[in-house]
Every structure is written in C-alpha cells, then in structure tokens.
N, C-alpha and C positions, 0 to 999 in steps of 0.2 A: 431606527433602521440601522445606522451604525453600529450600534450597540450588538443588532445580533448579527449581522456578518464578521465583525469581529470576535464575536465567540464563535462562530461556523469557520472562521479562520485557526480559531485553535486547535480545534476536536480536529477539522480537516490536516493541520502541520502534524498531530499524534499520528493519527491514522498513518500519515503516509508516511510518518518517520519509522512506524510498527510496521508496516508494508515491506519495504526497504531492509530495514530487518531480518525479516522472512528470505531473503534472497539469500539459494548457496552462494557463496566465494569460492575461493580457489580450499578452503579448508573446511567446508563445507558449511559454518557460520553457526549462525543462532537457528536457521530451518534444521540441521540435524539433529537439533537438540527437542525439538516438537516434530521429526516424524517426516517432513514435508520432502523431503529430497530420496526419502527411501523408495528403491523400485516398486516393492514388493506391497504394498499396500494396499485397505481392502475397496481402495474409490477409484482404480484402477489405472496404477502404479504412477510413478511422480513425475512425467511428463504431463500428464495431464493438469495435475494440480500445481505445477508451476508454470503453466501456461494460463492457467485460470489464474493463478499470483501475480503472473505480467500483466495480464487484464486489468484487474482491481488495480493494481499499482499508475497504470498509466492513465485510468477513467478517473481516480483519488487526486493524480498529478494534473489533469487538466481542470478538474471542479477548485485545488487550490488558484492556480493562477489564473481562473475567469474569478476567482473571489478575492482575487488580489487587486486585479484589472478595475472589479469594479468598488472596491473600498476609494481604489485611489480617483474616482470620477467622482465621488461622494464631497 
C-alpha cells in the first residue's frame, strides 16, 4: 500500500508542478508559450481556461497533501 501512494505521490508532485507551470506571471511565463493566456481562442478566450487551470491546480494541490497526510499515518 505504501508502495503505491508513494508513486501516486510522484505523478501527483509532476502534475502539479506542470499545473503551476501553466500559470501567466507578470511576463506571461511558460502558458504564453502553449496558447493558454491568449484572449482570442477558439474554447472561448482565456478567462475561462485559466480559471478551469486554477481549478485543476487547486483539486491536484489538495489530492497531494490528503496523500501526504495520509503516507505519513501509514
């Protein structure tokens, strides 16, 4: 059982470090480079898809640390 929270811990630290990633900065980061912060887009423009990005990022940051939580009761 440790075995595979521990690797559900890894995929899950990628994930959310790729997540994280994705977010403009002030210079608009690694998302201007995939698309994600441009208005003009055809999934209807990038308010919406960086609010679906804070989504995923904050549901990704809570399944790590309930799988943090529960490595360390193990």
């Amino acid at each position: 059982m440790e075995a595979i929270l521990s690797g559900l811990q890894i995929i899950l630290s990628v994930v959310l470090i790729v997540l994280i990633l994705l977010h403009s900065g002030k210079d608009a980061g690694l998302s201007g480079a995939f698309g994600v912060g441009t208005g003009g887009g055809p999934f209807g423009g990038g308010s919406l898809v960086e609010r679906n990005l804070n989504r995923w990022t904050v549901a990704f940051a809570l399944l790590f640390v309930v799988n943090v939580i529960v490595l360390l009761k193990i």
